[in-house]
MOPAC internal coordinates of N, CA, C and O (Angstrom, degrees):
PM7 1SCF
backbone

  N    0.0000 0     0.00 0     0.00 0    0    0    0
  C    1.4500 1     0.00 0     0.00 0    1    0    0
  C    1.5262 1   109.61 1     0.00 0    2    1    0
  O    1.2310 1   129.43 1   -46.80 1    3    2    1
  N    0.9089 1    99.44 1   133.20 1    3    2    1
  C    2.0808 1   108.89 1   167.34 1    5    3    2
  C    1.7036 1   118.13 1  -108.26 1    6    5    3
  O    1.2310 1   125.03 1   -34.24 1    7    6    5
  N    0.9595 1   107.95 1   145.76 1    7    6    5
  C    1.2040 1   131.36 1   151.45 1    9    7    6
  C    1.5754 1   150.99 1   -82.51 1   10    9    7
  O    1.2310 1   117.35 1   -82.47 1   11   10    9
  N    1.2693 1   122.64 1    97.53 1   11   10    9
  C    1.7098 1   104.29 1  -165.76 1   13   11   10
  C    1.8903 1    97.17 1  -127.06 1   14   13   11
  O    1.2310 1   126.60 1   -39.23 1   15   14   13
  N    1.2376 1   104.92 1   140.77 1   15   14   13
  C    1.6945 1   107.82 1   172.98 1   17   15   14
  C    1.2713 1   100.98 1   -98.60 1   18   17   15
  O    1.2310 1   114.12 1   -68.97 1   19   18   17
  N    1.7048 1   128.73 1   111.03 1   19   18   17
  C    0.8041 1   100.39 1  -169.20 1   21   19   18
  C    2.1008 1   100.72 1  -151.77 1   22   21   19
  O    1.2310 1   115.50 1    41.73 1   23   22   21
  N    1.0839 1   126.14 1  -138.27 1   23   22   21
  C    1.8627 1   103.58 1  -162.26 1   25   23   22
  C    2.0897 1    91.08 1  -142.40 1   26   25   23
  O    1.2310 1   135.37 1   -51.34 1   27   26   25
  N    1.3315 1    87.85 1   128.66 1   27   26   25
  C    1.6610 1    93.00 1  -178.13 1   29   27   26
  C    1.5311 1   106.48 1   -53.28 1   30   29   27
  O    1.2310 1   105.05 1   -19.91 1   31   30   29
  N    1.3259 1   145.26 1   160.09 1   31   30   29
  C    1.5457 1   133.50 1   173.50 1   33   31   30
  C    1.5913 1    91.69 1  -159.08 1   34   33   31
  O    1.2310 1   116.38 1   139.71 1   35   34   33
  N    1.2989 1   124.49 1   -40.29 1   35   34   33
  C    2.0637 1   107.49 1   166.61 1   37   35   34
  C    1.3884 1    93.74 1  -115.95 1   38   37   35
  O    1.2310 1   134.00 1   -51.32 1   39   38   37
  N    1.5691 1    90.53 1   128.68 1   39   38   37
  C    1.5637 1   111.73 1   152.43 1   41   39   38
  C    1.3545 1   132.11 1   -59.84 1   42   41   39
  O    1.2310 1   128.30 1   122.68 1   43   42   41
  N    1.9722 1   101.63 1   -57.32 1   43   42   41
  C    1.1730 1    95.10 1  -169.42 1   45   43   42
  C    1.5863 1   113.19 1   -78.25 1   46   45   43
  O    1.2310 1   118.32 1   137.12 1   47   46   45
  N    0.9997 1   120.80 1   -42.88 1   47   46   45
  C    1.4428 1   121.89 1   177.35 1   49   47   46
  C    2.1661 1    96.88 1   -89.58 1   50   49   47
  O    1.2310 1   111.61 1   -80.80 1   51   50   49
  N    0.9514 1   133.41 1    99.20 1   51   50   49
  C    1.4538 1   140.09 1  -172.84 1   53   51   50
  C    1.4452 1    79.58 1   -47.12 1   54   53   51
  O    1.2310 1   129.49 1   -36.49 1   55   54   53
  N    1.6078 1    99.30 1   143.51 1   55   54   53
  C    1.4897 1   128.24 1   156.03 1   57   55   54
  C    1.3638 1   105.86 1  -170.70 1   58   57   55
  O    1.2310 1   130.90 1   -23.77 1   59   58   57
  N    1.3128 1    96.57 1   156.23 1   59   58   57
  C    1.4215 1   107.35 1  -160.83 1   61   59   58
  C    2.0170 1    93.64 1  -122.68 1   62   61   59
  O    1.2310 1   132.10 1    -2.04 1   63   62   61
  N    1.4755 1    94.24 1   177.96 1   63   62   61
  C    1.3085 1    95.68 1   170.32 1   65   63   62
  C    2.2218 1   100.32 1  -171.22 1   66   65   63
  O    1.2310 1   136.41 1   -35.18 1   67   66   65
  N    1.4301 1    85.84 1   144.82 1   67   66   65
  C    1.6308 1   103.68 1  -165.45 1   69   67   66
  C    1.6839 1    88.22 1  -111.37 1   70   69   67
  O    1.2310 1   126.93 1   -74.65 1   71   70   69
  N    1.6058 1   104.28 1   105.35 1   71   70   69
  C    1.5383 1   102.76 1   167.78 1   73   71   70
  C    1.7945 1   109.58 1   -84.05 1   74   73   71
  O    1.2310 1   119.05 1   173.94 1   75   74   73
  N    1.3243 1   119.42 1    -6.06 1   75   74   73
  C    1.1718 1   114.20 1  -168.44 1   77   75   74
  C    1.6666 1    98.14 1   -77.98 1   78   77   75
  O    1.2310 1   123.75 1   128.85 1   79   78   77
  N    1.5858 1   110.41 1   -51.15 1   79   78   77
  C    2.1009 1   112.11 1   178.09 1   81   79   78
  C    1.2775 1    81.90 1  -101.32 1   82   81   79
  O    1.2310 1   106.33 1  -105.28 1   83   82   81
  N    1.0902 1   143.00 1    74.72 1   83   82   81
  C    1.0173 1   127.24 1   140.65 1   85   83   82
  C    1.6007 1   141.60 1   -60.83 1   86   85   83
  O    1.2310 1   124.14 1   179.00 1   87   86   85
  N    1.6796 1   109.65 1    -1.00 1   87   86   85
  C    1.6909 1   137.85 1  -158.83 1   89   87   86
  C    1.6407 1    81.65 1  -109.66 1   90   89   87
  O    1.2310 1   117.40 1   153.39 1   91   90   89
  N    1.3812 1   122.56 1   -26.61 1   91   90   89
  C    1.5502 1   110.20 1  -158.20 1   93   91   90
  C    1.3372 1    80.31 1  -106.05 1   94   93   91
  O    1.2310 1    97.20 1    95.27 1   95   94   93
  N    1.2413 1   158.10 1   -84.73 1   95   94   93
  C    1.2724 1   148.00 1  -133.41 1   97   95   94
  C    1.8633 1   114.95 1  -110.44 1   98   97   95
  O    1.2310 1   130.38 1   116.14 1   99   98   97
  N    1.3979 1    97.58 1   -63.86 1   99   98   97
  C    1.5863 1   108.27 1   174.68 1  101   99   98
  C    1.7408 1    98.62 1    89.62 1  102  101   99
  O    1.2310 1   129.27 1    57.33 1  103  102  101
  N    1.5092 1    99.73 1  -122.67 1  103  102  101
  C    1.4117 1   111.30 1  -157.15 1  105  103  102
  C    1.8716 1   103.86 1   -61.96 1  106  105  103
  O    1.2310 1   104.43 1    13.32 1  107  106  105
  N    0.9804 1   146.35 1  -166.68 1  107  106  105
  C    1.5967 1   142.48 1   136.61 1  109  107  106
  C    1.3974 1   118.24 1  -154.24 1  110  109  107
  O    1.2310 1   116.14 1   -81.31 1  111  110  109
  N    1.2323 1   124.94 1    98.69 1  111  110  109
  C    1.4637 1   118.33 1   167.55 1  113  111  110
  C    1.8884 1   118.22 1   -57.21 1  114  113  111
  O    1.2310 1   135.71 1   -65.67 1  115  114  113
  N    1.1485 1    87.19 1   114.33 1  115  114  113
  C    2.2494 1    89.46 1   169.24 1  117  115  114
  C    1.3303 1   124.36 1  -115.03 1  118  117  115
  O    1.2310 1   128.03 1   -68.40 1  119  118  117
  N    1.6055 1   102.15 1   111.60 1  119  118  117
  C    1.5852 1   100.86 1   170.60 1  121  119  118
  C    1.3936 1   117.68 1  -100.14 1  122  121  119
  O    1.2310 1   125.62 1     9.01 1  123  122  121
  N    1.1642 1   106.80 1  -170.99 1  123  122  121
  C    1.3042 1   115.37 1  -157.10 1  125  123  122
  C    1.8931 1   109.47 1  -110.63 1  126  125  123
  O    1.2310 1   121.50 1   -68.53 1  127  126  125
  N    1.1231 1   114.73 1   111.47 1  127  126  125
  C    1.8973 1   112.51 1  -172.48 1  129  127  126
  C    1.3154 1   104.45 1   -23.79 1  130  129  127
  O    1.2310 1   107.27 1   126.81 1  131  130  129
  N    1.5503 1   141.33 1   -53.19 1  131  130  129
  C    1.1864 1   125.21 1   173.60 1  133  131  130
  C    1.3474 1   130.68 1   -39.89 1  134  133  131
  O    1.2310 1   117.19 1   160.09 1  135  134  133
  N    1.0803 1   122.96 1   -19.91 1  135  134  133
  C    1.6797 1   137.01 1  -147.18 1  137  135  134
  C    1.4912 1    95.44 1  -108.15 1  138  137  135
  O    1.2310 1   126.03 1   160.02 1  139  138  137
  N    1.8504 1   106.01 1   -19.98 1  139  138  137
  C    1.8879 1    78.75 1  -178.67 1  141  139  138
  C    1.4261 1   120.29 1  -147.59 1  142  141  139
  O    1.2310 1   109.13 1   -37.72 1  143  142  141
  N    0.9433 1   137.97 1   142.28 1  143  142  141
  C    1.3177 1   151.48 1   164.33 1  145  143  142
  C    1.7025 1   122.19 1   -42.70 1  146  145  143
  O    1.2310 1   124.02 1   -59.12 1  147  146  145
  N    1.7054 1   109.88 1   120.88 1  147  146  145
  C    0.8088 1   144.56 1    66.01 1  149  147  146
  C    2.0530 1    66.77 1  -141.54 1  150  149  147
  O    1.2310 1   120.45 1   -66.31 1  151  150  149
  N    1.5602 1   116.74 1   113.69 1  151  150  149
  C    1.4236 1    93.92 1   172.38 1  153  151  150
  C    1.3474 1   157.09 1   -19.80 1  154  153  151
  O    1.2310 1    92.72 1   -31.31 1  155  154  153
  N    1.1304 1   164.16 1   148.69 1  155  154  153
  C    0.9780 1   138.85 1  -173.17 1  157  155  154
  C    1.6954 1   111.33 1  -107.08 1  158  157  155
  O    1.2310 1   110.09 1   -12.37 1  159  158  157
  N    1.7992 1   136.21 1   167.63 1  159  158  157
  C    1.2255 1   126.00 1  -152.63 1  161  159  158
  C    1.8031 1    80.73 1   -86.74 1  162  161  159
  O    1.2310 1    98.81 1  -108.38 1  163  162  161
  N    0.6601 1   155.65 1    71.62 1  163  162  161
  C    2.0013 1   165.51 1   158.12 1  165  163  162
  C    1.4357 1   135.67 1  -161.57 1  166  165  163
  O    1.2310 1   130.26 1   -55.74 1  167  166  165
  N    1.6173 1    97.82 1   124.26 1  167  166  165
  C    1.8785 1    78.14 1   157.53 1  169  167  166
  C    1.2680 1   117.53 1  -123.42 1  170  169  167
  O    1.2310 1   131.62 1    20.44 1  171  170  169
  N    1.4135 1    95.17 1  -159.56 1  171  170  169
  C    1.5851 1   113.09 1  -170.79 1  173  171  170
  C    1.7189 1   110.72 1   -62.35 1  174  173  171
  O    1.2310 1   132.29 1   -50.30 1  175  174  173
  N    1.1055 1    93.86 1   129.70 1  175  174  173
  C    1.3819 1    83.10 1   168.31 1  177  175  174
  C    1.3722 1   123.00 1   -91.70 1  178  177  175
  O    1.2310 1   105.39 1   -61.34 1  179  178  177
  N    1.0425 1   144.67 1   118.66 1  179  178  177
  C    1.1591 1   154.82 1  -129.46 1  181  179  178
  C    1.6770 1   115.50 1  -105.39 1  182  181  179
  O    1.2310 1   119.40 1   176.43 1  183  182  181
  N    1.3006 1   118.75 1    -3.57 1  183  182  181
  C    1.3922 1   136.94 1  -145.06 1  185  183  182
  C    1.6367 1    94.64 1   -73.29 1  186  185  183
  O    1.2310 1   119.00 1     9.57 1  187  186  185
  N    1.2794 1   119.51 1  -170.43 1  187  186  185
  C    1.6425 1   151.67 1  -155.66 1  189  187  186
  C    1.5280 1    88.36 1   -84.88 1  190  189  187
  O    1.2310 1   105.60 1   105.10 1  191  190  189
  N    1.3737 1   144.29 1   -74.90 1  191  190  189
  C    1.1585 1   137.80 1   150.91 1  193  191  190
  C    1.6852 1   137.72 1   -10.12 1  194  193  191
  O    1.2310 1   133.37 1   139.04 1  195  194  193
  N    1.6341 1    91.76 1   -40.96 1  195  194  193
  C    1.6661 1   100.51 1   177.28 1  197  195  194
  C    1.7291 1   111.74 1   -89.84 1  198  197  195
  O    1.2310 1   126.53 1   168.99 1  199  198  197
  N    1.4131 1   105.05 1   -11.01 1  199  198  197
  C    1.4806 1   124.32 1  -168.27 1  201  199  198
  C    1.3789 1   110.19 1   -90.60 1  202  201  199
  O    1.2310 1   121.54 1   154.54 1  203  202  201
  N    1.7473 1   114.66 1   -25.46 1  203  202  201
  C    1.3780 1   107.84 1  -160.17 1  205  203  202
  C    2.1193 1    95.79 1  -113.20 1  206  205  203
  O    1.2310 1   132.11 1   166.25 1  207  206  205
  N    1.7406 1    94.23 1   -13.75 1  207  206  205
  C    1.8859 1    89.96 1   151.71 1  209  207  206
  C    1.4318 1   113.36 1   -69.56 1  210  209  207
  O    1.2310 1   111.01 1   133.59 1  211  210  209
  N    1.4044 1   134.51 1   -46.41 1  211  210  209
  C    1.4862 1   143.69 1   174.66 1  213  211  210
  C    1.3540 1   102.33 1   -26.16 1  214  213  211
  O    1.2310 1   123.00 1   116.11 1  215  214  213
  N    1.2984 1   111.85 1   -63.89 1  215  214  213
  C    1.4810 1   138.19 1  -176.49 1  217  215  214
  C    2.0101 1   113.51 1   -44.94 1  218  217  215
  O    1.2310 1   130.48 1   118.26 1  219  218  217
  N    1.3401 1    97.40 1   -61.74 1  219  218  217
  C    1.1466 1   127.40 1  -165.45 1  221  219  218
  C    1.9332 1    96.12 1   -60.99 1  222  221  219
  O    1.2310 1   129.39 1   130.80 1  223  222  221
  N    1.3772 1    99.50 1   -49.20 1  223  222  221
  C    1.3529 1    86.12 1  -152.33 1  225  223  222
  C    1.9058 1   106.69 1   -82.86 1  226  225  223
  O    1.2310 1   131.28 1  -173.64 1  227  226  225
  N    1.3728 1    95.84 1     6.36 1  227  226  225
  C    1.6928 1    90.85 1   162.01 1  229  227  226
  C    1.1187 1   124.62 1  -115.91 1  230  229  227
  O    1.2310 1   126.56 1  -160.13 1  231  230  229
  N    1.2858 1   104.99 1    19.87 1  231  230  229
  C    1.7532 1   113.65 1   157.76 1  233  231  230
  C    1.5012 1   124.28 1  -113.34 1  234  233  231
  O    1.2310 1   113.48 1     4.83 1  235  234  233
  N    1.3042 1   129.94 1  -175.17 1  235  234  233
  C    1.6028 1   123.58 1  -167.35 1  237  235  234
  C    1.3894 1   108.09 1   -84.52 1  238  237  235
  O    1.2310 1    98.27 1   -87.87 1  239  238  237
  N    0.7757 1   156.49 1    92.13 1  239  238  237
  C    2.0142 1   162.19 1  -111.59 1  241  239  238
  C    1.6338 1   104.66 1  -174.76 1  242  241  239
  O    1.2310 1   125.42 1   -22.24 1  243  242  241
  N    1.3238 1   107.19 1   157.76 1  243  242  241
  C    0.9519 1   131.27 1   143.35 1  245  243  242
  C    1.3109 1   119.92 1  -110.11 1  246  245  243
  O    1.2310 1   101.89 1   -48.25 1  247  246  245
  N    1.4061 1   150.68 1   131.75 1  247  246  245
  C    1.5543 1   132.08 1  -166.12 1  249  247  246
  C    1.7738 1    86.40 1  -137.20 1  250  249  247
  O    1.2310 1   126.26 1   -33.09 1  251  250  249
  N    1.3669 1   105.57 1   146.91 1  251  250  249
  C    1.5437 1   123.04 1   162.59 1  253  251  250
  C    1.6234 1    91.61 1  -156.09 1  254  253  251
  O    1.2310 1   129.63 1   -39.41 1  255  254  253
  N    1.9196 1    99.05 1   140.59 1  255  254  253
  C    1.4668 1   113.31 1  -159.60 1  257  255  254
  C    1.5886 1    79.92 1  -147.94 1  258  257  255
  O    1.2310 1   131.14 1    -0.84 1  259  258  257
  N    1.3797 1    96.11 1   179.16 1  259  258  257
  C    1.4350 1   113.93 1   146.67 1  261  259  258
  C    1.2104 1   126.16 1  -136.63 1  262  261  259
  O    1.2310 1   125.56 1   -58.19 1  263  262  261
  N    2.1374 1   106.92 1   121.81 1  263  262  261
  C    1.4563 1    99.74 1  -175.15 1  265  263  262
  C    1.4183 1   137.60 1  -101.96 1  266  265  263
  O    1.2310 1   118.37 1   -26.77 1  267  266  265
  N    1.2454 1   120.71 1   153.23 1  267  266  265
  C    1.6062 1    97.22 1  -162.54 1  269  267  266
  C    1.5822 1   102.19 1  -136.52 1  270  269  267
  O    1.2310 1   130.86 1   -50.12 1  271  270  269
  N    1.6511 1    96.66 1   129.88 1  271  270  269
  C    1.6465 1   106.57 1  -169.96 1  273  271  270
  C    1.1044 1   108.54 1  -178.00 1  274  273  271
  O    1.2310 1   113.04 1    33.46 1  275  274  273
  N    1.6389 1   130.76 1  -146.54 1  275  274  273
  C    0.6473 1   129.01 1  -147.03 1  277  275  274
  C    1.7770 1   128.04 1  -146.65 1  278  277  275
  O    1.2310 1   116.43 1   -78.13 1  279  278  277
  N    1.4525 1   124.39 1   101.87 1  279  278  277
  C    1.6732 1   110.12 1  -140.19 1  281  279  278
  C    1.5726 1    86.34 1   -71.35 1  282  281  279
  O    1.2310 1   126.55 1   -17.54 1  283  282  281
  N    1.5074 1   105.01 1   162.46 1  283  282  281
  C    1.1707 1   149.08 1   164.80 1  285  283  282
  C    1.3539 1   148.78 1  -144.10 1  286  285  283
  O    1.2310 1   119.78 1   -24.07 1  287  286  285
  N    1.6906 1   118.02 1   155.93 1  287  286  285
  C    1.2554 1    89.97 1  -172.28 1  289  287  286
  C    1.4252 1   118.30 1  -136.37 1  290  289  287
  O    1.2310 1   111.06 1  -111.65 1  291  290  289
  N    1.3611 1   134.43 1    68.35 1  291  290  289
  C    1.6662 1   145.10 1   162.34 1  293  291  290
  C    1.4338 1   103.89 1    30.36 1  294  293  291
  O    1.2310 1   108.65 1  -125.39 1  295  294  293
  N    1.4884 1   138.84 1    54.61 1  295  294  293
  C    1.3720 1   124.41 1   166.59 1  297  295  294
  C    1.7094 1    96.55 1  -172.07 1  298  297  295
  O    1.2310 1   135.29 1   -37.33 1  299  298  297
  N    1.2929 1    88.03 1   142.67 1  299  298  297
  C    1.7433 1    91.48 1  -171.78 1  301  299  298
  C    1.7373 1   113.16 1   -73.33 1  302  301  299
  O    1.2310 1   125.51 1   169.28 1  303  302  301
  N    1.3542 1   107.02 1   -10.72 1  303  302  301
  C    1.5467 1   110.82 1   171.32 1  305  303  302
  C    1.2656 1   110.63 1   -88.91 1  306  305  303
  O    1.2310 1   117.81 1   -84.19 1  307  306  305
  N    1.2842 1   121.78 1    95.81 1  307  306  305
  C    1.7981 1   103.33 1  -179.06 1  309  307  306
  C    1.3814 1   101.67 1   -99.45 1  310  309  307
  O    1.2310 1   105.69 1  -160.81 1  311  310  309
  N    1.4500 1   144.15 1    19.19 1  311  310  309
  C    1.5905 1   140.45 1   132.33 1  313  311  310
  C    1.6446 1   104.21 1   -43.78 1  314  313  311
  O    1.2310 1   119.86 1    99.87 1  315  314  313
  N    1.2175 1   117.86 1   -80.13 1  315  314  313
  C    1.2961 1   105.41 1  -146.82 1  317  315  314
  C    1.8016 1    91.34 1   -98.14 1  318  317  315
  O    1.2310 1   109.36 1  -158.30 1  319  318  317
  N    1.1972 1   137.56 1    21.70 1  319  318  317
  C    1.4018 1   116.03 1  -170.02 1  321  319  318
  C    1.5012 1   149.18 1    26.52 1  322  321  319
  O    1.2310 1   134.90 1  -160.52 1  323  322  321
  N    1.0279 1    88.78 1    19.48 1  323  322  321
  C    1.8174 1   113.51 1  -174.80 1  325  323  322
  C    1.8308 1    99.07 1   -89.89 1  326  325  323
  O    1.2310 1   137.57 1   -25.26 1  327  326  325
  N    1.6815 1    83.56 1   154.74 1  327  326  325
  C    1.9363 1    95.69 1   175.42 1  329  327  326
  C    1.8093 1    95.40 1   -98.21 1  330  329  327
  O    1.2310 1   131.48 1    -2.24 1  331  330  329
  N    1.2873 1    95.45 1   177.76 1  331  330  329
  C    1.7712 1   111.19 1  -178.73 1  333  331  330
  C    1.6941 1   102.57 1   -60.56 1  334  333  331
  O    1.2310 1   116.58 1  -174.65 1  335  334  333
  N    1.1583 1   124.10 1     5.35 1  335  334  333
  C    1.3359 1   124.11 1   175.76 1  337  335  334
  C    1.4919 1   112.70 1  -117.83 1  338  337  335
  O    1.2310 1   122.87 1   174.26 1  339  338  337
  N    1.1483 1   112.10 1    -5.74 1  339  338  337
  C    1.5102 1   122.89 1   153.75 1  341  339  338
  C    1.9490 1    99.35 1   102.16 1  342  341  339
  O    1.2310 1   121.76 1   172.47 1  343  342  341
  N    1.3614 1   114.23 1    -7.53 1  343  342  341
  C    1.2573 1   112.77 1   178.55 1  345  343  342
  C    1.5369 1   130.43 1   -79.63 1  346  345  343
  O    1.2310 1   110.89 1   -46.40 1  347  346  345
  N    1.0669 1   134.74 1   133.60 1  347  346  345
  C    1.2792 1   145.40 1  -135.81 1  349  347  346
  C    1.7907 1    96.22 1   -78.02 1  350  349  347
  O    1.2310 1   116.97 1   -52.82 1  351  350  349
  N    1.5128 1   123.36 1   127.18 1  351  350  349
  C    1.4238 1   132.74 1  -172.17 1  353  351  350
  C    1.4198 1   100.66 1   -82.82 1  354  353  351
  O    1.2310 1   114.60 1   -16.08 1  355  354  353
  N    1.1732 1   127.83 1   163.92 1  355  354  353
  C    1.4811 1   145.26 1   135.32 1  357  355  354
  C    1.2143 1   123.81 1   -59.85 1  358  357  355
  O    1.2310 1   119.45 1   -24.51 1  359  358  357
  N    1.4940 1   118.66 1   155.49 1  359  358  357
  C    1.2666 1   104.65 1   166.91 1  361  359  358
  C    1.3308 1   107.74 1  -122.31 1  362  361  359
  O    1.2310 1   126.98 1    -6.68 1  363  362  361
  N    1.3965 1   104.18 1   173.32 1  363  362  361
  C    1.5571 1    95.03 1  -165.53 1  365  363  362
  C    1.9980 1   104.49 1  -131.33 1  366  365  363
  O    1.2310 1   128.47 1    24.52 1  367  366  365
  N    1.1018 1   101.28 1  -155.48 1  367  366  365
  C    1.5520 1   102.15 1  -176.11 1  369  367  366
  C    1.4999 1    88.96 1  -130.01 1  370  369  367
  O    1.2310 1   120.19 1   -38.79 1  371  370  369
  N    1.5848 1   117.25 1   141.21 1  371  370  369
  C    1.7496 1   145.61 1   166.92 1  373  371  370
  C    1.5105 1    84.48 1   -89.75 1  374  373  371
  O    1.2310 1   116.03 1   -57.88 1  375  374  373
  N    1.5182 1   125.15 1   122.12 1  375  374  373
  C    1.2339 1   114.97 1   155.85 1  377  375  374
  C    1.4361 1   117.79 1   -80.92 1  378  377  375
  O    1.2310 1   114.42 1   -35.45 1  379  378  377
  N    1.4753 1   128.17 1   144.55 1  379  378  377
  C    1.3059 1   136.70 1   147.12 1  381  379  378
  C    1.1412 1   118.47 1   -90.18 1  382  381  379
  O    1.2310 1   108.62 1   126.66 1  383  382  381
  N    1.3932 1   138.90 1   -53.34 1  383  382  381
  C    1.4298 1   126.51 1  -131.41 1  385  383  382
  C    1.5279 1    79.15 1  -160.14 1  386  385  383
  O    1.2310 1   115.89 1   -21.83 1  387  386  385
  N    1.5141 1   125.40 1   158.17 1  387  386  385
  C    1.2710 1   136.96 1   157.67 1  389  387  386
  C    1.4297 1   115.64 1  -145.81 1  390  389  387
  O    1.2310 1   114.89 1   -62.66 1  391  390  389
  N    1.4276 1   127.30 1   117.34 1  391  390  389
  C    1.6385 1   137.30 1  -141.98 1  393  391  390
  C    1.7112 1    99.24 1  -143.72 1  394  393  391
  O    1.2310 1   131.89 1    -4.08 1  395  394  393
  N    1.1800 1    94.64 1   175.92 1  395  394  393
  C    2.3615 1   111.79 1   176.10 1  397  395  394
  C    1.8957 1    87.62 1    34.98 1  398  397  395
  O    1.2310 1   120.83 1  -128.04 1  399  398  397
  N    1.2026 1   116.02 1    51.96 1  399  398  397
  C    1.2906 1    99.89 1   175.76 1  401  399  398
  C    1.8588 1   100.12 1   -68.23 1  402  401  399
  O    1.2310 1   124.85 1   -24.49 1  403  402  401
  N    1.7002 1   108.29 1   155.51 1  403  402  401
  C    1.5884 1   113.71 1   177.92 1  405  403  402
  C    1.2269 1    79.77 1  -158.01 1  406  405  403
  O    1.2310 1   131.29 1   -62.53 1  407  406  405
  N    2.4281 1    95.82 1   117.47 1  407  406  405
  C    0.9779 1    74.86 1   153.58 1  409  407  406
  C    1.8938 1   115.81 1  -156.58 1  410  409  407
  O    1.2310 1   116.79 1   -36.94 1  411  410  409
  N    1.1858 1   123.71 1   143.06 1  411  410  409
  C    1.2608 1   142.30 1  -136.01 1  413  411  410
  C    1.8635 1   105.63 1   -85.89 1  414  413  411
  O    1.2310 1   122.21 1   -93.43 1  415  414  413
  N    1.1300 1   113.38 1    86.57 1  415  414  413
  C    1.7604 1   117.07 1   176.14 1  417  415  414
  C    1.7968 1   100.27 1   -46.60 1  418  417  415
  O    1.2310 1   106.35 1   -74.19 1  419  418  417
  N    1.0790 1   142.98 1   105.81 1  419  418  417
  C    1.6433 1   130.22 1   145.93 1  421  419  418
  C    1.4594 1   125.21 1   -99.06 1  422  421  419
  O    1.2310 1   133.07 1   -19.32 1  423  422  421
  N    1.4872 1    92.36 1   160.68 1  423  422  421
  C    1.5754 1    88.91 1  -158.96 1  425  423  422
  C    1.5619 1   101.72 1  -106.98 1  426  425  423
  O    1.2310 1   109.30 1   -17.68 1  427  426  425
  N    1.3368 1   137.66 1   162.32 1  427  426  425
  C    1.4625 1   137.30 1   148.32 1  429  427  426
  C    1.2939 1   101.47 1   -25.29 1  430  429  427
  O    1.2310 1   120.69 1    -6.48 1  431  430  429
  N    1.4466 1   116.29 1   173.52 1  431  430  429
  C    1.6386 1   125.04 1   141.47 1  433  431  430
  C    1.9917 1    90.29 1  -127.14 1  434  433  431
  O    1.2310 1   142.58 1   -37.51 1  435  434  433
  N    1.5742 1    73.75 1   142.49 1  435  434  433
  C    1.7600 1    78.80 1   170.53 1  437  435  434
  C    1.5839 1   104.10 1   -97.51 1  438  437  435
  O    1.2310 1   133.62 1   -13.98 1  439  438  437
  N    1.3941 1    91.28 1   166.02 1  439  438  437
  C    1.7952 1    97.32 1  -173.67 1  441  439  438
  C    1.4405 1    90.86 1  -131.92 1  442  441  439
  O    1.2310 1   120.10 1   180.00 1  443  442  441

């Protein structure tokens, strides 16, 4: 399992992003063990923490958490990491656990 502290940046599809390594990783898409095939031996933990990101991410926020799981990589070849078009995949984060949630109400500015 890994750990990254890092800043919500897609809502609708969750992704996160670590400005601190940002040279080592950058963007990260995270799904959720339900969502993928061949499962993994964990789930979500579901707790007060994972409930009040739920919350967070359909309102106007800034969110920084820390998530903890497990990298992966969306393609049944995990030698070469490539899709059926031969182009190189991302990897993403399996969430487990979501913890140090912070998170930041912002407002419009009117003009």
């Amino acid at each position: 399992m890994v750990q990254v502290r890092a800043t919500v940046v897609g809502r609708k599809k969750l992704t996160i992003f670590d400005f601190a390594t940002a040279g080592c990783v950058g963007q990260l898409p995270v799904v959720f063990p339900d969502a993928i095939r061949p499962m993994p031996d964990f789930n979500l933990e579901k707790d007060e923490t994972f409930q009040k990101l739920q919350k967070a991410l359909r309102e106007r926020t800034e969110i920084e958490a820390t998530f903890e799981g497990r990298f992966d990589y969306p393609v049944q070849d995990r030698m070469t990491r490539r899709n059926a078009s031969g182009m190189r995949m991302p990897m993403r984060l399996v969430l487990r656990k979501v913890s140090n949630l912070d998170v930041t109400t912002t407002r419009s500015v009117d003009r």
